[in-house]
LUMZAFI-825591 format. One record per residue (C-alpha): x, y, z. Coordinates in steps of 0.2 Angstrom, whole numbers. Each point is the difference from the previous one (the first is absolute). Example, Ala and Ser with C-alpha at 12.3 -4.5 7.8 and 13.67 -1.06 7.14 Angstrom:
% residues 2
      px      py      pz
      62     -22      39
       6      17      -3
END
This chain:
% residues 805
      px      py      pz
     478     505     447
      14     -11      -5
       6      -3     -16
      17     -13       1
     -12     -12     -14
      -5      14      -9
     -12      -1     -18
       3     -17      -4
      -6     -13     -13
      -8     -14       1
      17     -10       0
       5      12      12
      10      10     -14
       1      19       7
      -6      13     -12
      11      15       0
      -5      11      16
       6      20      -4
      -8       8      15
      -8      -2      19
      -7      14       5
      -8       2      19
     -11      15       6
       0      -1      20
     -15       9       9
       1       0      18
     -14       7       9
       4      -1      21
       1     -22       3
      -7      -3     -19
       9      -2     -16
      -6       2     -16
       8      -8     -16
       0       2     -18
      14     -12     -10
       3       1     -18
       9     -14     -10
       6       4     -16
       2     -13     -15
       5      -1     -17
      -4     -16     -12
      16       1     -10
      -3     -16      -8
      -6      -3     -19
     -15     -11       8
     -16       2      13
       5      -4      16
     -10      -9      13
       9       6      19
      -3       2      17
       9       8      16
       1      -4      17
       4      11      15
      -2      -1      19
     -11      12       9
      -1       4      19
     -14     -10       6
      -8      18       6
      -2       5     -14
     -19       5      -9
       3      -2     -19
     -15       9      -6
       4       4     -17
       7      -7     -19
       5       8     -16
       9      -1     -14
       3      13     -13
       5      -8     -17
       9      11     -14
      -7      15       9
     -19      -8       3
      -7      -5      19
     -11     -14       3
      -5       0      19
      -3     -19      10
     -13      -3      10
      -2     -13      10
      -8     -16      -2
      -3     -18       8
      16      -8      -3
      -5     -15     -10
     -10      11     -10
      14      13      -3
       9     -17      -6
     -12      -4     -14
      -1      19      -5
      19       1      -2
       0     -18      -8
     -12       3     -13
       7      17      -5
      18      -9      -1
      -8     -15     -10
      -9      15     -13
      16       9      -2
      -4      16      11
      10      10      10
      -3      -5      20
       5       4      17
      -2     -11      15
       7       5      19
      -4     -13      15
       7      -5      18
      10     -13       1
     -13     -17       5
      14      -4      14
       7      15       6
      -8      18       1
      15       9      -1
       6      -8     -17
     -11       9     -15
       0      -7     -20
      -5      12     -14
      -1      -8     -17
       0      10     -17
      -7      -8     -16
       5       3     -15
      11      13       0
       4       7     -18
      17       1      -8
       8      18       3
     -14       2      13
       2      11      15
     -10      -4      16
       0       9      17
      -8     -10      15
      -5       8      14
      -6      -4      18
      -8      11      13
      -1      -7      20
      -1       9      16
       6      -7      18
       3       1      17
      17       6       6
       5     -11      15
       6       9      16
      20      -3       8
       5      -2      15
      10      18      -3
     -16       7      -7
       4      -1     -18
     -12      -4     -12
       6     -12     -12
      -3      -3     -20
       8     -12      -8
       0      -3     -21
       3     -19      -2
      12      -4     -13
       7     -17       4
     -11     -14      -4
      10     -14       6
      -3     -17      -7
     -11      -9      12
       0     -20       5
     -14     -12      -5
      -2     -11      12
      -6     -21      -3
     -18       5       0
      -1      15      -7
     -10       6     -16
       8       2     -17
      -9      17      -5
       8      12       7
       5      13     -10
      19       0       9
       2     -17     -10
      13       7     -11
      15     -13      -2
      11      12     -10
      19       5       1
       6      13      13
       9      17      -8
      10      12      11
     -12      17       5
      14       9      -6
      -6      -5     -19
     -16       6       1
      -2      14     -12
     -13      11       7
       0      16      10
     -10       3      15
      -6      16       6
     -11       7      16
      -6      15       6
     -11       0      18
      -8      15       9
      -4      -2      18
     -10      10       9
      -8       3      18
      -8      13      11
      12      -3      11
      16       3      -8
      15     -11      -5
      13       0       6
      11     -10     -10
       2     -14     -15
      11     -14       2
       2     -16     -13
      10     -12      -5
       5       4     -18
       6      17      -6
     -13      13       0
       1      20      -3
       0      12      14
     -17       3       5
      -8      12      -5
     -13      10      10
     -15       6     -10
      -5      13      13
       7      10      15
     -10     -10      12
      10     -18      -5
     -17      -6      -1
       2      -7     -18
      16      -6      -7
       7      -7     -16
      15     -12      -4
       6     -11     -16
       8     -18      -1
      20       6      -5
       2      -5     -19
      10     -18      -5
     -11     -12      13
       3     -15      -5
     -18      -8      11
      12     -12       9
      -9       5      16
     -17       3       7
      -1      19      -1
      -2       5      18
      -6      16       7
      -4       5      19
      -8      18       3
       1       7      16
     -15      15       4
       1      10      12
     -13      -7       9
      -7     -20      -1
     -11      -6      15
     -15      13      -1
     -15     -10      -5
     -10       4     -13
     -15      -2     -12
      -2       2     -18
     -20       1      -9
       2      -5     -18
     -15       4     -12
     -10     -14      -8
      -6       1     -17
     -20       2       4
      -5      -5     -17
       4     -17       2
     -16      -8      -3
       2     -16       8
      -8      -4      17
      17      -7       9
      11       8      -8
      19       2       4
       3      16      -6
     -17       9       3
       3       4      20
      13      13       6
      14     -10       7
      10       4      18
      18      -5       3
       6       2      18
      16      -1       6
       4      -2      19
      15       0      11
      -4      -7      15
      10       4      14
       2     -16      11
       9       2      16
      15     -12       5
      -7     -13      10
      10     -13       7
      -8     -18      -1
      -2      -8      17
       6     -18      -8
       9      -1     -15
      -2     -16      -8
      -3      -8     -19
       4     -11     -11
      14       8     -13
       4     -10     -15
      13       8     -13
      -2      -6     -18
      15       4     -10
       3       0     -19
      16     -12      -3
      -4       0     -20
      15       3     -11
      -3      18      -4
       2       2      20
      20       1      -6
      -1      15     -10
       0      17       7
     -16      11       8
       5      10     -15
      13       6     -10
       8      15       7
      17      -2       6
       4      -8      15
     -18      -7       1
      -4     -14      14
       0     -18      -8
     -19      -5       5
       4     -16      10
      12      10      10
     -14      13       4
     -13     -13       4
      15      -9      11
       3      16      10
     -19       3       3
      -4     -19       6
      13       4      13
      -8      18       6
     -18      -8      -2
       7     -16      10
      11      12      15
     -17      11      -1
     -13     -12       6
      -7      -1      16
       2     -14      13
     -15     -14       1
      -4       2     -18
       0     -12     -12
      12       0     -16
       4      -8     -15
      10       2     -18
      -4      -5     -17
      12       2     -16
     -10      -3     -16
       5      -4     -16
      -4     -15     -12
      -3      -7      15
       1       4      17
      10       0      16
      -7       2      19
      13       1      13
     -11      -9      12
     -15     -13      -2
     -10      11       8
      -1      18       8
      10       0      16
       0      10      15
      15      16       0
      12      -4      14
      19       0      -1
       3     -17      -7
     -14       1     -16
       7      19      -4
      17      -7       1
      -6     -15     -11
      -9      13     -13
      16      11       0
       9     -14      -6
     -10      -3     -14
      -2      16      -5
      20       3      -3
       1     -16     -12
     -16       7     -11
       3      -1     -18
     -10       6     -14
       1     -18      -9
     -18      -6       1
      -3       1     -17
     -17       9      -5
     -14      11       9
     -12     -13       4
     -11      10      15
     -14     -11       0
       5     -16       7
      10       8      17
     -16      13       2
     -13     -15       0
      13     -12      11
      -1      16      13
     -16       1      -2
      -3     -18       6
       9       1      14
     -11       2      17
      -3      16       8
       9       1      14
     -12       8      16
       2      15       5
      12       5     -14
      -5       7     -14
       8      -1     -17
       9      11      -7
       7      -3     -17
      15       9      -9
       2      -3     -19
      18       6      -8
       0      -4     -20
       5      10     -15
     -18      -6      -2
       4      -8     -20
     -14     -11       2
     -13      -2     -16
     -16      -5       6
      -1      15      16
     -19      -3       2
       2     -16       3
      11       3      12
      -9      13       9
     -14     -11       3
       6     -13      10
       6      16      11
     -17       8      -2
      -8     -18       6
       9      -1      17
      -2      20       4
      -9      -1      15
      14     -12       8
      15      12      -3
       8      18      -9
      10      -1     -13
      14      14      -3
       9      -2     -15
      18       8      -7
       4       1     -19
      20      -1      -4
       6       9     -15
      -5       7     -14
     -14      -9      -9
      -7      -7      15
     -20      -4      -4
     -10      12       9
     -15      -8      -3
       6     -14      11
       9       9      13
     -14      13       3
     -14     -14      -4
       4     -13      15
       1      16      13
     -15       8      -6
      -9     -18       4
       8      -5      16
      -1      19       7
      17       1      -1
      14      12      -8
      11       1     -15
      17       7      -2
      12       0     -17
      18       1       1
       7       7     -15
      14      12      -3
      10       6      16
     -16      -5      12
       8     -13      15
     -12     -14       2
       5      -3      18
      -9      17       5
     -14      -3      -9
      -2     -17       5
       2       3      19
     -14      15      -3
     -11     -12      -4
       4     -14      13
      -2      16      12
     -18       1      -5
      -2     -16      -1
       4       3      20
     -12      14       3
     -17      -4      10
     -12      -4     -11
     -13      12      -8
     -16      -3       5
     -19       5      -6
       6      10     -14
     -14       9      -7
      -7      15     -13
     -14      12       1
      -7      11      -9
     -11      14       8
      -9      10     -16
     -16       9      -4
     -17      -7       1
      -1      -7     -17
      18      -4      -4
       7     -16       3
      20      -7      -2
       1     -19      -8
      17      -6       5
      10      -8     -14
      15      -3       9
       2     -17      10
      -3       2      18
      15       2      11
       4     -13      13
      21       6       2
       5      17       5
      22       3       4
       6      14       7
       7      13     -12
      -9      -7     -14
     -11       9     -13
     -22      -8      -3
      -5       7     -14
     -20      -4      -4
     -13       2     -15
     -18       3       1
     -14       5     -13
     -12      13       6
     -20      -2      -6
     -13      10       1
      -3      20      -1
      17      10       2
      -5      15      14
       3      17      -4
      20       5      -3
       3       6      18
      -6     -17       6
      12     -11       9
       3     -20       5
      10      -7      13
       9     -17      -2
       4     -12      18
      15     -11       2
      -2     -10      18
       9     -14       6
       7      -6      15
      18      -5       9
      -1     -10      14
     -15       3       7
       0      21      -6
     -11       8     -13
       8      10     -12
      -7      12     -14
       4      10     -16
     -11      13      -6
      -1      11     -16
     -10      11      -6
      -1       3     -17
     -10      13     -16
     -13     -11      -7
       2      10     -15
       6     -13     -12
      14       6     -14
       3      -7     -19
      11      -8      -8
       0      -6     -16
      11     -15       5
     -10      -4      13
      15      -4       8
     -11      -4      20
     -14     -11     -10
      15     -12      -8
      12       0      16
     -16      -6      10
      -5     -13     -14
      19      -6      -1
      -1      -1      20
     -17      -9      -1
       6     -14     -16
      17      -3      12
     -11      -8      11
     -13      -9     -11
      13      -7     -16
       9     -13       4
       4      -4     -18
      -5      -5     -17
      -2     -18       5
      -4       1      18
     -11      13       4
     -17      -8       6
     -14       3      -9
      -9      13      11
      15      11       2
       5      -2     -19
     -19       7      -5
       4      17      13
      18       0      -6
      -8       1     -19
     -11      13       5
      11      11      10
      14      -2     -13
     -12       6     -15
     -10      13       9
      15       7       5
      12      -2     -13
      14      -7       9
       9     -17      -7
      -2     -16      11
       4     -20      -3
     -18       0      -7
       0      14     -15
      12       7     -13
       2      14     -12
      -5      -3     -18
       2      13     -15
      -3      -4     -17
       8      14     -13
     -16       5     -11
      11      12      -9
       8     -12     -11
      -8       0     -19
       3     -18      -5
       7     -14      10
      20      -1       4
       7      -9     -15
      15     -15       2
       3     -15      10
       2       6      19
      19      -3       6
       6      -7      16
      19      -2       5
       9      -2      15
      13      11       9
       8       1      16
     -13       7      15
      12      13      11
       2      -1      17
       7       1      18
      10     -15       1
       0      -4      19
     -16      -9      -2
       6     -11     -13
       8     -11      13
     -12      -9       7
     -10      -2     -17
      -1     -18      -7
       6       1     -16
      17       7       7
       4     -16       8
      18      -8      -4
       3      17     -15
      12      11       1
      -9      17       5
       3      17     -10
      15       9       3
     -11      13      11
      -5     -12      11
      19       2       8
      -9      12      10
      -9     -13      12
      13     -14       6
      -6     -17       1
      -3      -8      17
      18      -3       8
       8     -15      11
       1       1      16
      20       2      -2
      -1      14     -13
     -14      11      13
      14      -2      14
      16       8     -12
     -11      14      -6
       4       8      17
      18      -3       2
      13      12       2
      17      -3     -13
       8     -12      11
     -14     -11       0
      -6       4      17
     -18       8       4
       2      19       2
      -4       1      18
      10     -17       2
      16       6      11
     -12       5      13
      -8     -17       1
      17      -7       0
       3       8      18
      -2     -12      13
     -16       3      11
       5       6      18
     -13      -8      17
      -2       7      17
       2     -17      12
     -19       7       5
      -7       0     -17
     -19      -4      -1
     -10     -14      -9
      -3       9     -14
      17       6      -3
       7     -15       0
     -11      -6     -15
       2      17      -8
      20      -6       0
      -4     -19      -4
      10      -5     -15
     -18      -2      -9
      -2      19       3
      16       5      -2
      -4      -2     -21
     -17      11       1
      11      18      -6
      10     -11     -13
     -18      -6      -7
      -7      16       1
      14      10      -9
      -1     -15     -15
     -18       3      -2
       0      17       5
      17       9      -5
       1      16       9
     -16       4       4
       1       1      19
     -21       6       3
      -2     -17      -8
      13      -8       9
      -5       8      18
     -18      -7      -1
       4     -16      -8
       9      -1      18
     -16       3      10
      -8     -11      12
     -18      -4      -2
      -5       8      14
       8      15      -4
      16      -1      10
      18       1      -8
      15     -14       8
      15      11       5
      13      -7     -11
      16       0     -11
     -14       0     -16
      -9      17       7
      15       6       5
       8      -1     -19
     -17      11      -6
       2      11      14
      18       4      -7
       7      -3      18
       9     -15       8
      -9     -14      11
      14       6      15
      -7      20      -2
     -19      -4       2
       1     -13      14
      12      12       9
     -15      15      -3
     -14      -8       8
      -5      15      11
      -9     -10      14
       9     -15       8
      -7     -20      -1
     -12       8     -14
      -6     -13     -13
      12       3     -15
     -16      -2     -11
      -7      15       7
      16       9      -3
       0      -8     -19
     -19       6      -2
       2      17       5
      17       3     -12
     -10      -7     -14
     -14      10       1
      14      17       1
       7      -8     -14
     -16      -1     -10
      -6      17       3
      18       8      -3
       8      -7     -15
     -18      -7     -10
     -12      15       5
      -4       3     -18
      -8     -19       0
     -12       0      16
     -14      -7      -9
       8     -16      -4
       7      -5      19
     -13      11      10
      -8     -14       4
      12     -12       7
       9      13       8
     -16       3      10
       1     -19       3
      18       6       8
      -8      14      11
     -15     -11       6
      14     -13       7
      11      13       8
     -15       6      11
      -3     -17       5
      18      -7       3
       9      17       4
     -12      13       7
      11       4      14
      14       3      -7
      -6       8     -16
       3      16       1
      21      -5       5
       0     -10     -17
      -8      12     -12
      11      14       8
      17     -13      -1
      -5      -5     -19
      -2      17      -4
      16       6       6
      11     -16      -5
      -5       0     -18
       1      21       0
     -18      -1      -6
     -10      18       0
     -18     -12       2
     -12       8      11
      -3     -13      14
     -22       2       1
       4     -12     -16
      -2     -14      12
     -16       5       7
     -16     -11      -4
END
C-alpha cells in the first residue's frame, strides 16, 4: 500500500499522519496484509478528508475499518453509486462517514474518503488484502509494498474523475512527518533459506529449528521513498501443489460465492527445450520517450538513467533477433515516433538503420500518451506468416489504464503483449493488465533489477515454440464436481508458474478421499501432462484467503472498469465482488459511525496543502511546463543536446577515454577481403568513437553494438580496441591460414563474452547463439583450430564444448 498522498483534505490539505503500521503474513506464494493509518484532527474545526494510495493490481482488498476515539465501525460493501449516496447523505446530516473505492480508471490507484472528522479526533484506518507472490527467474518470490504513487498524465480525451486529479504543490518526502513501521512472517513447509530486500531490515529471525517460519522487521527511520521490496527464497519452489479451502455451508443463497469449498492449484510445468524449426515474427518495440524517462530507475546511488537502460536494451533486443523476421521501433510520448513507416524485414542494412536511431533517442517527447502509437500499430496489416509480438516499455504514468488495456484486449487473438514497468511507481495495473489480455508477461524494473536481462527473457519466450491445447481436468468422486473460475489458458512458457481456481459442488467424500487435477498440452506435435493428487479434505480459514484470490482472479478478467465494463460482465462482476467481499470498479466500502450522540457540530473546513511525492514523474506532467522544478528534481537531468551527450564521456584533455587507441592508424594485409575493407572504410572507422559517446566504457554494450546481423563480428581496429589487443596481434594470430577474418573475429568475441561478462549470460545468450549458429555454418572445419587459438591468445580458461549447438 502506498502512502506518498497520505490523509488528505478535500483541497488536498494533509492531515497530520503519526503512524503506518504494516503486518505482513506470508503463507508459501500468498501474502496477507493488514495496514494501519493513524490520524489526528488537530484543527479547531470538522474536517471533511480523503487519502489516496496505490495498490499492487493483485491485490484482494476484502476488508474496511475505522476505529474512532477508541470505537470500530466495520464497512461493508456496497454497489458503488449506492455507497455514494449513503456517504452523501450522511455528510449532508452531519454524521461521521467512511467511503473506500477503486479508482474508475486504474485498479491499482484506491481513494478512501473520511467525513466529518471531529476536532481533536483520533481515527485509525485499516485495510486487510491477500495476493499472489509472483515467481523470479532465480526462484524468489517477490512482495512489494507500493509507496510511490507518481503523478499520472491525462491524456486529450481522458475523463476528469479520477481521483489522481490533484493539482496541488510538490513537498520533498524528506518533510513528511510520519513514521512507518513493518513487521512480516514468512513461512513454508519447505524451508527458507534466506530474506533479501531493498531497505534495511533486522536479521531474520527463525521462529523454529526447522527455518520453516521466520520473522523480520523494516529497520526504524524509513522514510517510504521506495517501494518496500522483499524476495524469499524456500528451500524448495517448483513442487506442485493444492490447497482445499472450507466454504461457509450456511450461506443460504443458491449460487452463492462463498457457500462451496474452494481449490487453488499451483503447477510447474516442466517444458522441454525445443528448438523451433523456423523462427520467424513480427517484433515491434514500444518505448516510453516521456519526460519522466530522464530521471533514474530509482534512487539508489549510481542508479541507471531510464532512457539510457531502455537504449542499451533496444540494442540487445535488436543484436538478439533472428534473421527473416520482421522488426520495427516506436518512441512514444505526447506524440510518437516510428523509425520506419512500416515493419521491415531484419537484415544488415534495417539493424544498422534502427541502431542508428536508437543512439540519438531522447527522452523529450513530452507526456505518456500510449493510446495513439498502440491503435496506429494496431492498424498496421498483419504480416503472413509472422506473428506479432509486441513489447511495451513505460514507467506506465498513464490515468485512464482500462482504457488502455482494452484496445490491447481487442486485438488479442492477433499478437502477445509483454510489458516492462521502469522505476518506482510504475502502474501495475497497466503493466500487468495488457499482458494478462494479450497472453503475454510483465516485468518491473525497480531498484538495482537491469532491464536488459529482463527484457531479453521475455523476448526469449517470446521465441519459444508455441504452447499448444493447453487444458485442465479434474478427476473427482462421483458427486463432486470442480467449476473453473480462472480463465482458460491458451499461453504456457518454459519456467513459468500456472496457478488456477476452482469451486468444488456437491457432497465432500469421506476425509481419506482424494482428487486428481490434469494439466495437458502439447509442443510441437507431443502431448505433455501434469498430475496431482490432492486431500479433498477442505481446511478453514476465517479469511478465506482461497475464495477471494479466486474471485480477484475471476473479476481480473470480467472488470474492465467503472465506465466500460459491458453490461453483462458488470452484473457478474457485481455479484462476484459482493458475494465474495472483495472490492472491484463496481462496489465500494460504506460505514456510517452510529455511535455519535448528536450530529458533528460547525461548518466542515477544507484547505489546501502541498501533496508529497517522488519527483521524477513530475517531469512529464503538464502543469510543469516552462516552471522552474523543485530543487529535488536536480536528481533527474533534463534531456541533453547532442554536444553535451558526447562530453559526458570525455577524458580531461577533452579526448574520449578510449580515444588514443582510435587515434592509431588501421594496419591492411594487401589480401584483405570484402568485408574488411568496409570494416576500415572512413564510415566505419567512427563506429567505436560513436559507441564510446553513447556508451562510455561499457565494452559488453560496445561488443554487441559491433555485431553483424547475422551473428558474425568484422575483424577490425574497433574489435580489436574491446579486445584490449592491437589490429597488428589478432591478424597475426589467426591459427589457420586464408581463413575468413570474420570467423576469426566471431570466435574471439564469443571467448570474450564468456570470460570477462560471464556474470551477464542472460542478456547476450541469445545473440551469442546467433554467433555459434554462423561459425558452424561458415567455419565448421576449422573450428576446432579457432576455438583452441582464441582460447589460448586471449589466455581465457573457457571450456571449448561452449561452442557446441
Amino acid at each position: 500500500m502506498v502512502l506518498p498522498g497520505g490523509l488528505l483534505t478535500r483541497k488536498e490539505e494533509p492531515v497530520p499522519l503519526k503512524s503506518i503500521g504494516v503486518i505482513l503474513s506470508i503463507r508459501e506464494f500468498v501474502a496477507g496484509v493488514s495496514a494501519t493509518l493513524n490520524y489526528e484532527n488537530e484543527e479547531k474545526v470538522p474536517l471533511e478528508t480523503f487519502f489516496v494510495f496505490p495498490m499492487d493490481d493483485d491485490s484482494a482488498v476484502y476488508s474496511f475499518e475505522a476505529v474512532v476515539d477508541g470505537k470500530k465501525i466495520k464497512a461493508e460493501l456496497q454497489e458503488k453509486k449506492k455507497a455514494h449516496s449513503i456517504y452523501e447523505s450522511a455528510i449532508s446530516n452531519r454524521r461521521q462517514a467512511f467511503l473506500l473505492e477503486e479508482d474508475k480508471y486504474s485498479r491499482d490507484v484506491f481513494c478512501c474518503n473520511v467525513g466529518n472528522l471531529n476536532p481533536g479526533s483520533k481515527v485509525a484506518l485499516t485495510l486487510k488484502y491477500v495476493q499472489e507472490l509472483p515467481l523470479e527467474a532465480d526462484g524468489a518470490l517477490r512482495y512489494v509494498l507500493p509507496a510511490v504513487l507518481n503523478p499520472r498524465y491525462r491524456g486529450s480525451g481522458s475523463f476528469e474523475d479520477s481521483c489522481l486529479d490533484m493539482k496541488t504543490p510538490i513537498v520533498p518526502l524528506e518533510d513528511l512527518p510520519y513514521t512507518f513501521s513493518m513487521v512480516a512472517t514468512i513461512s513454508s513447509q519447505h524451508g527458507i533459506e534466506r530474506i533479501q530486500s531493498n531497505c534495511p531490515f533486522s536479521p531474520i529471525e527463525y521462529l523454529g529449528e526447522d527455518k520453516t517460519s521466520a520473522q523480520v522487521s523494516l529497520a526504524e527511520g524509513h522514510k517510504f521513498d521506495r517501494d518496500v521490496e522483499l524476495l524469499i527464497y524456500y528451500s524448495e519452489v517448483h513442487t506442485p501443489t493444492v490447497a482445499v479451502e472450507m466454504g461457509q455451508p450456511k450461506d443460504n443463497r443458491v449460487d452463492g460465492f462463498m457457500k462451496d469449498p474452494s481449490a487453488m492449484v499451483c503447477f510447474y510445468p516442466n517444458i522441454p527445450e525445443a528448438p523451433s524449426p523456423v523462427i520467424c515474427g513480427e517484433f515491434v518495440f514500444l518505448m516510453d520517450r516521456s519526460g519522466s524517462m530522464q530521471c533514474p530507475i530509482s534512487k539508489q546511488d549510481q542508479s541507471q538513467l531510464r532512457i539510457e537502460a531502455a537504449k542499451e536494451t533496444l540494442i540487445l533486443l535488436l543484436k538478439s533477433l533472428p534473421l527473416g523476421c520482421y522488426f520495427n521501433v516506436y518512441g512514444f510520448g505526447s506524440s510518437y515516433e516510428a523509425f520506419f513507416p512500416n515493419s521491415v524485414k531484419y537484415s544488415q542494412q534495417t539493424m544498422e538503420e534502427a541502431l542508428k536511431r536508437v543512439k540519438l533517442m531522447q527522452a523529450d517527447l513530452g507526456g505518456t500518451e500510449i493510446l495513439t502509437p498502440l491503435q496506429i500499430i494496431y492498424r498496421e496489416p498483419s504480416i503472413e506468416g509472422h506473428p506479432l509480438q509486441l513489447f511495451v516499455f513505460t514507467d506506465g504514468e498513464v490515468t485512464d489504464t482500462f482504457n488502455v488495456i482494452n484496445e490491447v484486449k481487442r486485438n488479442r487473438l492477433r499478437h502477445r503483449c509483454f510489458s516492462f514497468g521502469i522505476g518506482e511507481g510504475a502502474s501495475t495495473s497497466l503493466i500487468k493488465g495488457i499482458a494478462r489480455v494479450a497472453g503475454g508477461t510483465s516485468e518491473f524494473i525497480t531498484g538495482k533489477d537491469r532491464m536488459q536481462f529482463k527484457a531479453l527473457r521475455a523476448l526469449k519466450r517470446a521465441l519459444q515454440p508455441a504452447v499448444d491445447d493447453v487444458s485442465v481436468s479434474w478427476n473427482l468422486p462421483h458427486g463432486l464436481s470442480a467449476k473453473m473460475l480462472s480463465p482458460e489458458q491458451t499461453v504456457l512458457y518454459k519456467g513459468q508458474r500456472l496457478i488456477v481456481y476452482a469451486l468444488l459442488s456437491g457432497t465432500m467424500p469421506p476425509a481419506e478421499a482424494t482428487g486428481e487435477v490434469d494439466l495437458k498440452y502439447t509442443l510441437q506435435g507431443k502431448s505433455f501432462e501434469n498430475k496431482v493428487t490432492f486431500a479433498l479434505q477442505p481446511k478453514p480459514d476465517d479469511n478465506f484467503t482461497i475464495h477471494r484470490l479466486a474471485a480477484k482472479s475471476f473479476l481480473q478478467t470480467k472488470d474492465m472498469g467503472f465506465r466500460d465494463t459491458s453490461a453483462k460482465d458488470k452484473k457478474d462482476v457485481l455479484k462476484i465482488s459482493i458475494d465474495c467481499g472483495v472490492i472491484s470498479s463496481q462496489t465500494a466500502f460504506i460505514a456510517v459511525n452510529k455511535n455519535l450522540n448528536k450530529p458533528v457540530q460547525g461548518p466542515l473546513t477544507r484547505r489546501d496543502v502541498p501533496r508529497p511525492t517522488l519527483f521524477s514523474a513530475a517531469l512529464m506532467m503538464p502543469q510543469y511546463e516552462g516552471c522552474a522544478l523543485p530543487k529535488a528534481m536536480s536528481s533527474c537531468p533534463l534531456p541533453t543536446t547532442q554536444s553535451t551527450r558526447t562530453s559526458r564521456y570525455k577524458g580531461l584533455d577533452g579526448t574520449n577515454a578510449l580515444g588514443h587507441r582510435l587515434k592509431k592508424k588501421c594496419m591492411f594485409f594487401k589480401k584483405a577481403s570484402p568485408q574488411m575493407e568496409r570494416a576500415h572504410s572512413p564510415t566505419n572507422r567512427t563506429n567505436l568513437e560513436t559507441h564510446c559517446t553513447v556508451f562510455g566504457d561499457n565494452h559488453l554494450v560496445q561488443l554487441i553494438s559491433l555485431q553483424n546481423a547475422d551473428g558474425s563480428w568484422y575483424l577490425d581496429e574497433n574489435l580489436a580496441v574491446i579486445l584490449g589487443k592491437s589490429l597488428e596481434d589478432l591478424l597475426a594470430a589467426v591459427p589457420v591460414k586464408d581463413a575468413d577474418s570474420s570467423s576469426w573475429a566471431t570466435v574471439l568475441a564469443v571467448v570474450w563474452l564468456h570470460s570477462n561478462a560471464k556474470q551477464m549470460k542472460g542478456e547476450w545468450e541469445l545473440l551469442e547463439k546467433k554467433a555459434r549458429t554462423w561459425i558452424h555454418i561458415h567455419a565448421a572445419s576449422i573450428m576446432q583450430e579457432l576455438v583452441k587459438a582464441a582460447i589460448a591468445f586471449t589466455k581465457s580458461s573457457v571450456d571449448p564444448s561452449i561452442f557446441a549447438l
